[in-house]
C-alpha positions as CSV (number, residue, x, y, z in Angstrom):
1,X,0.0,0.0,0.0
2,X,0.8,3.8,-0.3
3,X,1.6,5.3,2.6
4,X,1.8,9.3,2.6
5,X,2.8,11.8,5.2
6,X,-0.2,14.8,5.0
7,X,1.2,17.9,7.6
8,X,1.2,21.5,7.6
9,X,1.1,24.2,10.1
10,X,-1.8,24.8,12.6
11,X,-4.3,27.1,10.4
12,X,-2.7,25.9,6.9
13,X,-6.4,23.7,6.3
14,X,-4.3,19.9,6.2
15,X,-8.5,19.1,8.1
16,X,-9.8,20.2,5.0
17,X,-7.4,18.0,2.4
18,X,-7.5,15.2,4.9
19,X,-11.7,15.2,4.5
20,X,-11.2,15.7,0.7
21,X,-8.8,12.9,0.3
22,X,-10.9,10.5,2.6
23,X,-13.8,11.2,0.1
24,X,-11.8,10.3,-3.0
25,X,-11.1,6.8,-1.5
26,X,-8.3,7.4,0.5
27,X,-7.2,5.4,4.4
28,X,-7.1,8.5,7.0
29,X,-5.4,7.8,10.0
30,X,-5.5,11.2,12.0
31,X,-2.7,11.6,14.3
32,X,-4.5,14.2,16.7
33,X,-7.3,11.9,16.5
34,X,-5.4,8.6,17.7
35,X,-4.0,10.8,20.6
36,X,-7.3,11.7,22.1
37,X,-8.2,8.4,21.9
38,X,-5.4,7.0,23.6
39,X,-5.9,9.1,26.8
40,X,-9.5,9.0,26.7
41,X,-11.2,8.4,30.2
42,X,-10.4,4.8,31.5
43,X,-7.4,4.2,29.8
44,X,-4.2,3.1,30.8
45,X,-2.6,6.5,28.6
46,X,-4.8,9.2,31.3
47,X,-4.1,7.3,34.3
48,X,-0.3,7.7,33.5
49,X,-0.8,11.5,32.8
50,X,-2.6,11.9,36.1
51,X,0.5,10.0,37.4
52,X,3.1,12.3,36.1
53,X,1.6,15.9,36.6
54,X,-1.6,15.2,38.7
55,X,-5.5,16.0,39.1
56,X,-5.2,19.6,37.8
57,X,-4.7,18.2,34.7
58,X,-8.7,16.8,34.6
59,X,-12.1,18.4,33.7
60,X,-14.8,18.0,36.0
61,X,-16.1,15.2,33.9
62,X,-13.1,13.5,34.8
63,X,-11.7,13.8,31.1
64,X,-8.1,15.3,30.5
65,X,-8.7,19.0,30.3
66,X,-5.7,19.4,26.7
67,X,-6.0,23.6,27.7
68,X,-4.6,23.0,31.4
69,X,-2.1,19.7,30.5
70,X,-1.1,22.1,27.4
71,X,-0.5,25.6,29.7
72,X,1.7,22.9,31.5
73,X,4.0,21.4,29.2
74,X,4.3,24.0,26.5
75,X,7.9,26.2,28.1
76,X,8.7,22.9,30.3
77,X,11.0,21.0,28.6
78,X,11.3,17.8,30.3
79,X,7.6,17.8,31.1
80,X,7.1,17.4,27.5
81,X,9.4,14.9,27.0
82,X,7.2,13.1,29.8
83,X,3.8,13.6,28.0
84,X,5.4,12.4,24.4
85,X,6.6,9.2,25.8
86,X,3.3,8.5,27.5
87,X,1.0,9.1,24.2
88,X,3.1,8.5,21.4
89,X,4.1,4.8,21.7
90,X,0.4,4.5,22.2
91,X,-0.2,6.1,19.2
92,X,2.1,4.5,16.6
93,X,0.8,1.3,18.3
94,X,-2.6,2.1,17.0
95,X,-1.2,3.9,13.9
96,X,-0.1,0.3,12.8
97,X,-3.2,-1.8,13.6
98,X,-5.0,0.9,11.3
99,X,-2.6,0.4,8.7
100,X,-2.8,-3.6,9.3
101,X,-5.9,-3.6,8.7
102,X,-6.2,-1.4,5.5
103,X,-7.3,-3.2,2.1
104,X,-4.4,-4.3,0.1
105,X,-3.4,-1.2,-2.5
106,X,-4.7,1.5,-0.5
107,X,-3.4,4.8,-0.3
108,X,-3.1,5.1,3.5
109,X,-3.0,9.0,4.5
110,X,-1.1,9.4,7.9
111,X,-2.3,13.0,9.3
112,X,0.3,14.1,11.4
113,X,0.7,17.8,12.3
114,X,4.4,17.8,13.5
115,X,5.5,15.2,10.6
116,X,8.3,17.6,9.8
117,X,9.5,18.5,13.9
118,X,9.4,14.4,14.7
119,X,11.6,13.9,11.2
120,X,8.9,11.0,10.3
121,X,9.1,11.9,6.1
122,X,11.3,8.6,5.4
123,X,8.4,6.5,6.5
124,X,6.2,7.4,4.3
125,X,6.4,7.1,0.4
126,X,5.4,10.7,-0.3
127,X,4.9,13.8,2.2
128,X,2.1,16.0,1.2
129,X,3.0,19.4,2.8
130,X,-0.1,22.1,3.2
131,X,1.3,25.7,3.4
132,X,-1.2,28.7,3.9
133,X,0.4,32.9,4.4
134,X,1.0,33.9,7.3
135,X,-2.0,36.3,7.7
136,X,-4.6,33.7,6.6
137,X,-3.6,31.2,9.1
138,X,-3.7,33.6,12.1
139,X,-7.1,34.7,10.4
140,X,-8.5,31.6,10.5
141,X,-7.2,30.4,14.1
142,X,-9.0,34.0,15.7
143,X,-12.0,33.9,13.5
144,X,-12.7,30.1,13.3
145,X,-11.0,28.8,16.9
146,X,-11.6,32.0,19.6
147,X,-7.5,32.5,19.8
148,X,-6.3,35.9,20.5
149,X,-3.9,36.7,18.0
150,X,-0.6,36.6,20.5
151,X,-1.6,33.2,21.4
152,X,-2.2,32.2,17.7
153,X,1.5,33.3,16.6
154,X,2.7,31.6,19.7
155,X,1.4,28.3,18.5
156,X,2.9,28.9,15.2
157,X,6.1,29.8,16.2
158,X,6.2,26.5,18.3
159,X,6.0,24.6,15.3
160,X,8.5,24.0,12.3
161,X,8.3,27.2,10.2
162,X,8.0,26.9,6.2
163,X,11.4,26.5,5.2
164,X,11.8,23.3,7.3
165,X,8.5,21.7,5.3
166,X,9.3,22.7,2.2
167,X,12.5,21.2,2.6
168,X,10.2,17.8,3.8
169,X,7.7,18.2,0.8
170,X,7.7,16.1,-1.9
171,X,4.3,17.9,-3.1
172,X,3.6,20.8,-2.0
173,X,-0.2,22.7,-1.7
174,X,-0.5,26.0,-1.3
175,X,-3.9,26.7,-0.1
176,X,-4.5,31.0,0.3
177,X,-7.5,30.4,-2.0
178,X,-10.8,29.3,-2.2
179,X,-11.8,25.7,-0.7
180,X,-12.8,25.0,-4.3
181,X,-9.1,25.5,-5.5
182,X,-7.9,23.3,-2.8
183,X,-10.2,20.8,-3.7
184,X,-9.5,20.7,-7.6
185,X,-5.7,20.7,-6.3
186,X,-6.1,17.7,-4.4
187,X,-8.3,15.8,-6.4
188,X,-5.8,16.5,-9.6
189,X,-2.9,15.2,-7.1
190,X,-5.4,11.7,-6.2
191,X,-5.8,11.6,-9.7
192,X,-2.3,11.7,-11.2
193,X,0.0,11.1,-8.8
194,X,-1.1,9.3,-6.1
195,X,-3.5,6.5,-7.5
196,X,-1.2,6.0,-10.2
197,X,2.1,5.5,-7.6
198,X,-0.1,3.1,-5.6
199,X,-1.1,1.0,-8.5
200,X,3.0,0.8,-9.5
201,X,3.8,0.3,-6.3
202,X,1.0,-2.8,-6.1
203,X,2.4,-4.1,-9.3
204,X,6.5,-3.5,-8.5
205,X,6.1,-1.4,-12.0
206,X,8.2,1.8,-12.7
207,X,6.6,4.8,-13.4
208,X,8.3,5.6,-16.4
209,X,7.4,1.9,-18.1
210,X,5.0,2.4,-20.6
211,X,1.8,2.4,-19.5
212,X,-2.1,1.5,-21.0
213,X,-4.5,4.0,-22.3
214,X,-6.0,3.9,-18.6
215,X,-5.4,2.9,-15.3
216,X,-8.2,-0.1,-13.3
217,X,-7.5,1.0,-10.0
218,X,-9.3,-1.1,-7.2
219,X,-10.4,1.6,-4.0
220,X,-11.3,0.9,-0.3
221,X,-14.7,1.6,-1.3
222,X,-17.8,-0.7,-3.4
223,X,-17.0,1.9,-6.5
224,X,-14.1,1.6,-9.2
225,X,-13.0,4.4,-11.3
226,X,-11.0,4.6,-14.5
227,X,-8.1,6.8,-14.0
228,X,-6.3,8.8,-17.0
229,X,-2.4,8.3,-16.6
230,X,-0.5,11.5,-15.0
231,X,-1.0,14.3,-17.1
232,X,2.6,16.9,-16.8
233,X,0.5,20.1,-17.4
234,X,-1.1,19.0,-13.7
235,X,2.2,17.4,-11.8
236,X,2.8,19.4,-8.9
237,X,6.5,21.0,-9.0
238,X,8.6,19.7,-5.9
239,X,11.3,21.6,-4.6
240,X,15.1,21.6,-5.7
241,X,17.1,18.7,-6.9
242,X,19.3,18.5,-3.6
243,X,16.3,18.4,-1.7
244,X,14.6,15.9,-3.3
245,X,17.4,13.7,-3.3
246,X,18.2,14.1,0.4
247,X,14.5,12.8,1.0
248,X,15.0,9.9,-1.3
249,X,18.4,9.0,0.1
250,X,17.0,9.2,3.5
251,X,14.0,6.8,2.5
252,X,16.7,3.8,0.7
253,X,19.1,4.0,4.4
254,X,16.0,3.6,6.1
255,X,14.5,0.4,3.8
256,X,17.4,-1.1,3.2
257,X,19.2,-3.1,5.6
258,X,22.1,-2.9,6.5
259,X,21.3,0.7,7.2
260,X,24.7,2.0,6.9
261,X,25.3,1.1,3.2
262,X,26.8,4.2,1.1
263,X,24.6,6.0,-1.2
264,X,25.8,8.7,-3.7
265,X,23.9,11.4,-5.7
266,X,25.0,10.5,-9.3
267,X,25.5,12.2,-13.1
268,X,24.5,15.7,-14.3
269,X,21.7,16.6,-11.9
270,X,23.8,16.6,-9.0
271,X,25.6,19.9,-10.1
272,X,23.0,22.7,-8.9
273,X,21.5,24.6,-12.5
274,X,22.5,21.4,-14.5
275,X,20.1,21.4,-17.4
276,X,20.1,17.7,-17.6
277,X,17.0,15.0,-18.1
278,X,14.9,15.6,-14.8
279,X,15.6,11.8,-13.6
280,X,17.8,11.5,-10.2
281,X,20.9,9.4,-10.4
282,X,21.7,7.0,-7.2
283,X,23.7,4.8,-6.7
284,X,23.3,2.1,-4.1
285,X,26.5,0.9,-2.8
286,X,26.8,-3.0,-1.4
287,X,29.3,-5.8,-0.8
288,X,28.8,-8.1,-3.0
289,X,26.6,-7.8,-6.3
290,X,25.0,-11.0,-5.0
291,X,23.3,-8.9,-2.2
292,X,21.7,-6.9,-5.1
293,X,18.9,-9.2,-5.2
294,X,16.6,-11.1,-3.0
295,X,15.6,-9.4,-0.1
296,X,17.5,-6.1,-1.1
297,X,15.5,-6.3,-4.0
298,X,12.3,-6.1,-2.1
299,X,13.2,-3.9,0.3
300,X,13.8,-1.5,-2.8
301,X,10.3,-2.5,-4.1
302,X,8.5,-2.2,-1.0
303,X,10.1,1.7,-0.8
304,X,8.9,2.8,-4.0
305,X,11.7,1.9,-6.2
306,X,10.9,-1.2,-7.9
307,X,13.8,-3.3,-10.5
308,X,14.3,-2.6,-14.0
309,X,15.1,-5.2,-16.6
310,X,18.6,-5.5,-16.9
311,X,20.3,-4.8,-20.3
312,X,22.5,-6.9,-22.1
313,X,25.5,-5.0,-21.9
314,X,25.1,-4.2,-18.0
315,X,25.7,-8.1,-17.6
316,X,28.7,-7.5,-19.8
317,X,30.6,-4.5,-18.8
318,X,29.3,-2.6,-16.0
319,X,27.8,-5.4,-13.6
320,X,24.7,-3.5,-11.5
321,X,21.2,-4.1,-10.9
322,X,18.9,-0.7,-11.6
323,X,15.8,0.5,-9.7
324,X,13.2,3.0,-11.1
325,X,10.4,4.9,-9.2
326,X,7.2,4.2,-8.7
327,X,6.5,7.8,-8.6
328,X,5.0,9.2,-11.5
329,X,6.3,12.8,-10.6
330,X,9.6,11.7,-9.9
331,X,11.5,9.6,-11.9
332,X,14.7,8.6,-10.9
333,X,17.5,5.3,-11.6
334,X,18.9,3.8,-8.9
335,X,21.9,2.1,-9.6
336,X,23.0,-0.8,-7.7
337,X,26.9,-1.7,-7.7
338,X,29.3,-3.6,-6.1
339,X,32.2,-1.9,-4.3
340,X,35.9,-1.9,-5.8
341,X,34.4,-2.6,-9.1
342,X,35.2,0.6,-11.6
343,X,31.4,1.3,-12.0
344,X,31.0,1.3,-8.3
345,X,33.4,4.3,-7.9
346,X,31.6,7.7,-8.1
Protein backbone atom coordinates (compact mmCIF):
# COMPACT_ATOMS: atom_id res chain seq x y z
CA UNK A 1 0.00 0.00 0.00
CA UNK A 2 0.76 3.76 -0.27
CA UNK A 3 1.55 5.34 2.58
CA UNK A 4 1.81 9.28 2.60
CA UNK A 5 2.81 11.83 5.19
CA UNK A 6 -0.19 14.79 5.02
CA UNK A 7 1.16 17.90 7.61
CA UNK A 8 1.15 21.53 7.63
CA UNK A 9 1.13 24.23 10.10
CA UNK A 10 -1.81 24.82 12.58
CA UNK A 11 -4.34 27.05 10.44
CA UNK A 12 -2.65 25.87 6.90
CA UNK A 13 -6.45 23.67 6.34
CA UNK A 14 -4.32 19.94 6.24
CA UNK A 15 -8.49 19.11 8.07
CA UNK A 16 -9.82 20.23 4.99
CA UNK A 17 -7.37 17.98 2.43
CA UNK A 18 -7.49 15.17 4.88
CA UNK A 19 -11.67 15.19 4.47
CA UNK A 20 -11.19 15.70 0.67
CA UNK A 21 -8.82 12.92 0.34
CA UNK A 22 -10.95 10.48 2.55
CA UNK A 23 -13.83 11.18 0.06
CA UNK A 24 -11.81 10.26 -2.96
CA UNK A 25 -11.14 6.82 -1.47
CA UNK A 26 -8.26 7.42 0.51
CA UNK A 27 -7.19 5.39 4.41
CA UNK A 28 -7.07 8.53 7.01
CA UNK A 29 -5.41 7.83 10.00
CA UNK A 30 -5.47 11.17 12.05
CA UNK A 31 -2.70 11.58 14.31
CA UNK A 32 -4.51 14.23 16.66
CA UNK A 33 -7.27 11.88 16.51
CA UNK A 34 -5.39 8.62 17.72
CA UNK A 35 -4.00 10.80 20.60
CA UNK A 36 -7.30 11.70 22.08
CA UNK A 37 -8.17 8.38 21.93
CA UNK A 38 -5.39 7.05 23.58
CA UNK A 39 -5.90 9.14 26.81
CA UNK A 40 -9.52 8.98 26.67
CA UNK A 41 -11.24 8.37 30.20
CA UNK A 42 -10.39 4.82 31.47
CA UNK A 43 -7.37 4.25 29.79
CA UNK A 44 -4.20 3.13 30.83
CA UNK A 45 -2.62 6.48 28.63
CA UNK A 46 -4.82 9.20 31.30
CA UNK A 47 -4.13 7.31 34.26
CA UNK A 48 -0.27 7.65 33.48
CA UNK A 49 -0.82 11.51 32.80
CA UNK A 50 -2.61 11.89 36.05
CA UNK A 51 0.54 10.04 37.39
CA UNK A 52 3.05 12.33 36.12
CA UNK A 53 1.58 15.89 36.64
CA UNK A 54 -1.63 15.24 38.68
CA UNK A 55 -5.50 16.04 39.06
CA UNK A 56 -5.21 19.59 37.79
CA UNK A 57 -4.75 18.20 34.69
CA UNK A 58 -8.66 16.76 34.58
CA UNK A 59 -12.12 18.38 33.69
CA UNK A 60 -14.82 17.99 36.04
CA UNK A 61 -16.08 15.17 33.85
CA UNK A 62 -13.07 13.47 34.83
CA UNK A 63 -11.72 13.81 31.09
CA UNK A 64 -8.07 15.34 30.47
CA UNK A 65 -8.72 19.02 30.33
CA UNK A 66 -5.65 19.44 26.75
CA UNK A 67 -5.95 23.56 27.71
CA UNK A 68 -4.56 22.96 31.39
CA UNK A 69 -2.09 19.74 30.55
CA UNK A 70 -1.06 22.14 27.36
CA UNK A 71 -0.47 25.62 29.70
CA UNK A 72 1.75 22.93 31.51
CA UNK A 73 4.02 21.44 29.20
CA UNK A 74 4.34 24.04 26.50
CA UNK A 75 7.89 26.17 28.07
CA UNK A 76 8.70 22.90 30.26
CA UNK A 77 11.00 20.97 28.60
CA UNK A 78 11.28 17.84 30.29
CA UNK A 79 7.56 17.80 31.10
CA UNK A 80 7.11 17.43 27.53
CA UNK A 81 9.36 14.88 27.04
CA UNK A 82 7.22 13.09 29.76
CA UNK A 83 3.81 13.63 27.96
CA UNK A 84 5.35 12.37 24.40
CA UNK A 85 6.64 9.23 25.77
CA UNK A 86 3.33 8.46 27.49
CA UNK A 87 0.97 9.15 24.23
CA UNK A 88 3.09 8.54 21.37
CA UNK A 89 4.10 4.80 21.70
CA UNK A 90 0.37 4.52 22.20
CA UNK A 91 -0.19 6.14 19.17
CA UNK A 92 2.12 4.52 16.65
CA UNK A 93 0.81 1.27 18.31
CA UNK A 94 -2.56 2.08 17.05
CA UNK A 95 -1.16 3.93 13.91
CA UNK A 96 -0.09 0.34 12.83
CA UNK A 97 -3.23 -1.80 13.56
CA UNK A 98 -5.02 0.88 11.26
CA UNK A 99 -2.60 0.38 8.72
CA UNK A 100 -2.84 -3.61 9.34
CA UNK A 101 -5.88 -3.56 8.69
CA UNK A 102 -6.20 -1.37 5.54
CA UNK A 103 -7.33 -3.17 2.09
CA UNK A 104 -4.35 -4.28 0.07
CA UNK A 105 -3.36 -1.17 -2.54
CA UNK A 106 -4.73 1.51 -0.55
CA UNK A 107 -3.45 4.83 -0.32
CA UNK A 108 -3.08 5.13 3.50
CA UNK A 109 -2.97 9.01 4.53
CA UNK A 110 -1.14 9.41 7.85
CA UNK A 111 -2.32 12.95 9.26
CA UNK A 112 0.33 14.09 11.37
CA UNK A 113 0.70 17.82 12.28
CA UNK A 114 4.38 17.83 13.46
CA UNK A 115 5.49 15.23 10.65
CA UNK A 116 8.27 17.60 9.78
CA UNK A 117 9.55 18.53 13.95
CA UNK A 118 9.44 14.43 14.65
CA UNK A 119 11.58 13.95 11.18
CA UNK A 120 8.88 10.95 10.33
CA UNK A 121 9.12 11.86 6.10
CA UNK A 122 11.26 8.62 5.38
CA UNK A 123 8.41 6.52 6.55
CA UNK A 124 6.17 7.41 4.27
CA UNK A 125 6.37 7.09 0.43
CA UNK A 126 5.40 10.72 -0.33
CA UNK A 127 4.85 13.79 2.16
CA UNK A 128 2.12 16.01 1.16
CA UNK A 129 2.96 19.44 2.79
CA UNK A 130 -0.14 22.15 3.21
CA UNK A 131 1.25 25.72 3.43
CA UNK A 132 -1.17 28.66 3.87
CA UNK A 133 0.38 32.86 4.40
CA UNK A 134 0.98 33.89 7.31
CA UNK A 135 -2.00 36.30 7.71
CA UNK A 136 -4.59 33.72 6.56
CA UNK A 137 -3.55 31.25 9.11
CA UNK A 138 -3.75 33.64 12.06
CA UNK A 139 -7.05 34.68 10.42
CA UNK A 140 -8.49 31.64 10.50
CA UNK A 141 -7.20 30.45 14.14
CA UNK A 142 -9.01 33.97 15.72
CA UNK A 143 -12.02 33.91 13.49
CA UNK A 144 -12.69 30.08 13.33
CA UNK A 145 -11.04 28.81 16.93
CA UNK A 146 -11.59 32.04 19.56
CA UNK A 147 -7.50 32.49 19.78
CA UNK A 148 -6.26 35.87 20.53
CA UNK A 149 -3.88 36.72 18.03
CA UNK A 150 -0.59 36.56 20.52
CA UNK A 151 -1.62 33.19 21.35
CA UNK A 152 -2.19 32.22 17.73
CA UNK A 153 1.49 33.30 16.61
CA UNK A 154 2.68 31.63 19.73
CA UNK A 155 1.43 28.31 18.52
CA UNK A 156 2.86 28.93 15.20
CA UNK A 157 6.11 29.83 16.20
CA UNK A 158 6.24 26.55 18.32
CA UNK A 159 6.01 24.61 15.30
CA UNK A 160 8.45 23.98 12.30
CA UNK A 161 8.30 27.17 10.20
CA UNK A 162 8.01 26.87 6.22
CA UNK A 163 11.41 26.55 5.21
CA UNK A 164 11.78 23.30 7.27
CA UNK A 165 8.47 21.74 5.29
CA UNK A 166 9.32 22.65 2.16
CA UNK A 167 12.48 21.20 2.59
CA UNK A 168 10.20 17.77 3.80
CA UNK A 169 7.75 18.17 0.76
CA UNK A 170 7.71 16.06 -1.89
CA UNK A 171 4.25 17.89 -3.08
CA UNK A 172 3.63 20.84 -1.96
CA UNK A 173 -0.24 22.70 -1.70
CA UNK A 174 -0.51 25.98 -1.25
CA UNK A 175 -3.90 26.68 -0.11
CA UNK A 176 -4.50 30.99 0.25
CA UNK A 177 -7.47 30.44 -1.97
CA UNK A 178 -10.82 29.28 -2.17
CA UNK A 179 -11.83 25.65 -0.73
CA UNK A 180 -12.76 24.98 -4.32
CA UNK A 181 -9.14 25.50 -5.45
CA UNK A 182 -7.88 23.26 -2.76
CA UNK A 183 -10.21 20.83 -3.73
CA UNK A 184 -9.51 20.72 -7.64
CA UNK A 185 -5.69 20.67 -6.26
CA UNK A 186 -6.06 17.74 -4.45
CA UNK A 187 -8.34 15.82 -6.40
CA UNK A 188 -5.76 16.55 -9.61
CA UNK A 189 -2.87 15.15 -7.10
CA UNK A 190 -5.36 11.69 -6.17
CA UNK A 191 -5.78 11.55 -9.68
CA UNK A 192 -2.34 11.75 -11.22
CA UNK A 193 -0.04 11.12 -8.80
CA UNK A 194 -1.11 9.29 -6.07
CA UNK A 195 -3.45 6.46 -7.45
CA UNK A 196 -1.20 5.96 -10.16
CA UNK A 197 2.07 5.55 -7.64
CA UNK A 198 -0.13 3.08 -5.61
CA UNK A 199 -1.06 0.96 -8.53
CA UNK A 200 2.96 0.79 -9.51
CA UNK A 201 3.85 0.31 -6.29
CA UNK A 202 1.03 -2.76 -6.08
CA UNK A 203 2.38 -4.09 -9.29
CA UNK A 204 6.48 -3.50 -8.55
CA UNK A 205 6.15 -1.36 -12.03
CA UNK A 206 8.24 1.83 -12.67
CA UNK A 207 6.55 4.81 -13.38
CA UNK A 208 8.28 5.59 -16.37
CA UNK A 209 7.43 1.85 -18.15
CA UNK A 210 4.97 2.42 -20.59
CA UNK A 211 1.80 2.44 -19.48
CA UNK A 212 -2.08 1.49 -20.96
CA UNK A 213 -4.45 4.01 -22.30
CA UNK A 214 -6.03 3.88 -18.56
CA UNK A 215 -5.42 2.87 -15.32
CA UNK A 216 -8.21 -0.08 -13.34
CA UNK A 217 -7.45 1.03 -10.02
CA UNK A 218 -9.33 -1.10 -7.21
CA UNK A 219 -10.41 1.56 -4.00
CA UNK A 220 -11.29 0.93 -0.28
CA UNK A 221 -14.74 1.62 -1.31
CA UNK A 222 -17.80 -0.74 -3.42
CA UNK A 223 -17.01 1.95 -6.46
CA UNK A 224 -14.13 1.62 -9.20
CA UNK A 225 -13.01 4.38 -11.28
CA UNK A 226 -10.96 4.64 -14.51
CA UNK A 227 -8.10 6.82 -14.02
CA UNK A 228 -6.28 8.77 -16.99
CA UNK A 229 -2.38 8.27 -16.57
CA UNK A 230 -0.54 11.49 -15.03
CA UNK A 231 -0.97 14.28 -17.05
CA UNK A 232 2.63 16.87 -16.76
CA UNK A 233 0.55 20.14 -17.37
CA UNK A 234 -1.06 19.04 -13.65
CA UNK A 235 2.25 17.41 -11.82
CA UNK A 236 2.84 19.43 -8.94
CA UNK A 237 6.48 20.99 -8.97
CA UNK A 238 8.62 19.73 -5.86
CA UNK A 239 11.34 21.58 -4.64
CA UNK A 240 15.11 21.63 -5.75
CA UNK A 241 17.14 18.73 -6.91
CA UNK A 242 19.26 18.46 -3.60
CA UNK A 243 16.29 18.45 -1.68
CA UNK A 244 14.56 15.90 -3.34
CA UNK A 245 17.42 13.66 -3.29
CA UNK A 246 18.19 14.10 0.42
CA UNK A 247 14.53 12.77 1.02
CA UNK A 248 15.03 9.93 -1.34
CA UNK A 249 18.44 8.98 0.12
CA UNK A 250 16.96 9.16 3.52
CA UNK A 251 14.02 6.81 2.50
CA UNK A 252 16.67 3.84 0.69
CA UNK A 253 19.05 3.96 4.36
CA UNK A 254 16.04 3.57 6.12
CA UNK A 255 14.47 0.42 3.77
CA UNK A 256 17.45 -1.05 3.18
CA UNK A 257 19.21 -3.06 5.59
CA UNK A 258 22.14 -2.87 6.50
CA UNK A 259 21.32 0.65 7.21
CA UNK A 260 24.66 1.96 6.91
CA UNK A 261 25.25 1.13 3.16
CA UNK A 262 26.82 4.19 1.09
CA UNK A 263 24.57 5.95 -1.15
CA UNK A 264 25.80 8.69 -3.70
CA UNK A 265 23.91 11.37 -5.72
CA UNK A 266 24.96 10.46 -9.32
CA UNK A 267 25.52 12.25 -13.13
CA UNK A 268 24.54 15.73 -14.28
CA UNK A 269 21.69 16.61 -11.89
CA UNK A 270 23.83 16.56 -9.00
CA UNK A 271 25.62 19.92 -10.09
CA UNK A 272 23.00 22.71 -8.93
CA UNK A 273 21.48 24.61 -12.52
CA UNK A 274 22.52 21.39 -14.48
CA UNK A 275 20.08 21.38 -17.40
CA UNK A 276 20.08 17.74 -17.65
CA UNK A 277 17.04 15.02 -18.08
CA UNK A 278 14.95 15.59 -14.84
CA UNK A 279 15.63 11.80 -13.57
CA UNK A 280 17.80 11.46 -10.23
CA UNK A 281 20.89 9.41 -10.39
CA UNK A 282 21.73 7.05 -7.24
CA UNK A 283 23.68 4.82 -6.73
CA UNK A 284 23.28 2.08 -4.06
CA UNK A 285 26.47 0.88 -2.77
CA UNK A 286 26.82 -3.01 -1.38
CA UNK A 287 29.31 -5.78 -0.76
CA UNK A 288 28.78 -8.08 -2.99
CA UNK A 289 26.61 -7.83 -6.31
CA UNK A 290 25.02 -11.03 -5.00
CA UNK A 291 23.29 -8.88 -2.19
CA UNK A 292 21.69 -6.86 -5.11
CA UNK A 293 18.93 -9.22 -5.20
CA UNK A 294 16.63 -11.10 -2.99
CA UNK A 295 15.59 -9.43 -0.15
CA UNK A 296 17.46 -6.08 -1.11
CA UNK A 297 15.53 -6.29 -4.03
CA UNK A 298 12.33 -6.10 -2.11
CA UNK A 299 13.20 -3.86 0.34
CA UNK A 300 13.77 -1.45 -2.76
CA UNK A 301 10.32 -2.49 -4.12
CA UNK A 302 8.49 -2.23 -1.00
CA UNK A 303 10.10 1.75 -0.81
CA UNK A 304 8.86 2.79 -4.00
CA UNK A 305 11.67 1.88 -6.22
CA UNK A 306 10.89 -1.18 -7.94
CA UNK A 307 13.81 -3.30 -10.49
CA UNK A 308 14.30 -2.56 -13.98
CA UNK A 309 15.06 -5.19 -16.65
CA UNK A 310 18.58 -5.45 -16.91
CA UNK A 311 20.28 -4.78 -20.33
CA UNK A 312 22.50 -6.89 -22.11
CA UNK A 313 25.52 -5.04 -21.95
CA UNK A 314 25.11 -4.22 -18.04
CA UNK A 315 25.73 -8.10 -17.57
CA UNK A 316 28.68 -7.52 -19.84
CA UNK A 317 30.62 -4.46 -18.83
CA UNK A 318 29.33 -2.60 -16.02
CA UNK A 319 27.84 -5.35 -13.55
CA UNK A 320 24.73 -3.52 -11.53
CA UNK A 321 21.23 -4.06 -10.88
CA UNK A 322 18.95 -0.72 -11.62
CA UNK A 323 15.84 0.51 -9.71
CA UNK A 324 13.21 2.97 -11.09
CA UNK A 325 10.39 4.92 -9.17
CA UNK A 326 7.25 4.19 -8.65
CA UNK A 327 6.55 7.76 -8.61
CA UNK A 328 5.03 9.24 -11.50
CA UNK A 329 6.31 12.80 -10.57
CA UNK A 330 9.55 11.67 -9.94
CA UNK A 331 11.47 9.65 -11.88
CA UNK A 332 14.73 8.56 -10.86
CA UNK A 333 17.54 5.30 -11.55
CA UNK A 334 18.94 3.81 -8.89
CA UNK A 335 21.93 2.08 -9.62
CA UNK A 336 23.02 -0.83 -7.68
CA UNK A 337 26.88 -1.72 -7.66
CA UNK A 338 29.28 -3.61 -6.14
CA UNK A 339 32.20 -1.92 -4.28
CA UNK A 340 35.94 -1.88 -5.82
CA UNK A 341 34.41 -2.57 -9.06
CA UNK A 342 35.18 0.60 -11.61
CA UNK A 343 31.39 1.32 -11.98
CA UNK A 344 31.04 1.31 -8.35
CA UNK A 345 33.36 4.32 -7.91
CA UNK A 346 31.58 7.70 -8.09
Amino acid sequence: MLMVGLTGGIGSGKSAVAARLAGLGAVIVDADQLSREVVAPGTEGLAEIVAAFGDRVLGSDGALDRAALGALVFTDEPGRRALESIIHPRVRTRTAELVAAAPPGAVVVNDVPLLVESGLGPTYHLVVVVQTALSIRLERLTRDRGMAPAEARRRIAAQADDARRRAAADVLLTNDGTRDELHRAVDALWADRLLPYAVNLRDRRAADLPLPEQVEVDLPRPERVLVDPPRSERVVVGPPRPEQYARLAARIHRAVTPADLRIDYLGSMAIPASDSADVIDIQLTVPCLGDADGALAEQLADAGFPRLPEPARSAARWPERVHGSADPARPVRLYVREAGWPGGRP
